[in-house]
C-alpha positions in Angstrom: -2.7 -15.4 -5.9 0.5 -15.4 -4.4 1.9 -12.0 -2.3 4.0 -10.1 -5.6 7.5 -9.4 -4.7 9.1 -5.6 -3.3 11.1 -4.2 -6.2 15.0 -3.1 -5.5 15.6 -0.5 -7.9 18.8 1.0 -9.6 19.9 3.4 -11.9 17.8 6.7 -12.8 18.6 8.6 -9.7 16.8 5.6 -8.0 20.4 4.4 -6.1 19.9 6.8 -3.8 17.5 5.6 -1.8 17.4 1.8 0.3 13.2 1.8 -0.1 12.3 -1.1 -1.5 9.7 -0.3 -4.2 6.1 -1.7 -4.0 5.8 -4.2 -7.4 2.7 -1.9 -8.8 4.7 0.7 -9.4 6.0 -1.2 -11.9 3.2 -0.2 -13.7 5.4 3.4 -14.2 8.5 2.2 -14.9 10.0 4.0 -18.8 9.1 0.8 -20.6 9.1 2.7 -24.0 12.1 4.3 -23.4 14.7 4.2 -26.1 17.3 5.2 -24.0 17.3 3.2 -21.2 17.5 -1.1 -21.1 15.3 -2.6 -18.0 16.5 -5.4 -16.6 14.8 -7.9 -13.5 16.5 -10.7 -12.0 19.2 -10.7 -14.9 16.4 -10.8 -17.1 15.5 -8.3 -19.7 11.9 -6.8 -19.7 10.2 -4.6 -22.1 6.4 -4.3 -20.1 4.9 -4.9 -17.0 3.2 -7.6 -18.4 7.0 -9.3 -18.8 7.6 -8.2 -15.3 4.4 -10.2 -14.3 5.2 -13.5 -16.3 8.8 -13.2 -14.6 7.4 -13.0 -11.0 5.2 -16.1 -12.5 8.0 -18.2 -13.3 8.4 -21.4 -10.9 11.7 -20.6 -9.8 10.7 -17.0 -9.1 7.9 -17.8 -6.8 8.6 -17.3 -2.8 10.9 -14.6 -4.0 10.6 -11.6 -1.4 12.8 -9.4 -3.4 13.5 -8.5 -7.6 16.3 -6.5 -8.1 15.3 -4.3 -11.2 18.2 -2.0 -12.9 17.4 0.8 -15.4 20.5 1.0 -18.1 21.1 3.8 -20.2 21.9 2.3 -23.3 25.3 4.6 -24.9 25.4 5.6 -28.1 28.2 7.2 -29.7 31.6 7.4 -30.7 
């Protein structure tokens, strides 16, 4: 199996920091939140099962890096 990519991460307080986040933790990302729109490499993901198939995708593999953002989804008026 190939080497999973590092995860860039923005938006929940998570812009702070240059880290680069290891893909497992992934595993803890707010999938179920209503709130809040996850989106990898333009791509929107709902699980890290999605996450997985993403880094699975042809022209994803050899990727080092996914940028990941967290969304907050407005409601309102």
């Amino acid at each position: 199996m190939d080497k999973r990519p590092q995860l860039k991460v923005e938006g929940l307080g998570w812009d702070d920091t240059d880290e680069l986040c290891d893909f497992e933790q992934a595993k803890y990302f707010p999938y179920e939140s209503l709130d809040l729109l996850i989106v990898a490499e333009g791509e929107m993901i709902r699980s890290y099962e999605d996450l997985l198939q993403l880094a699975e995708q042809d022209h994803m593999k050899g990727k080092k890096v996914f940028e990941v953002k967290f969304l907050p989804i407005i409601v309102g008026g």
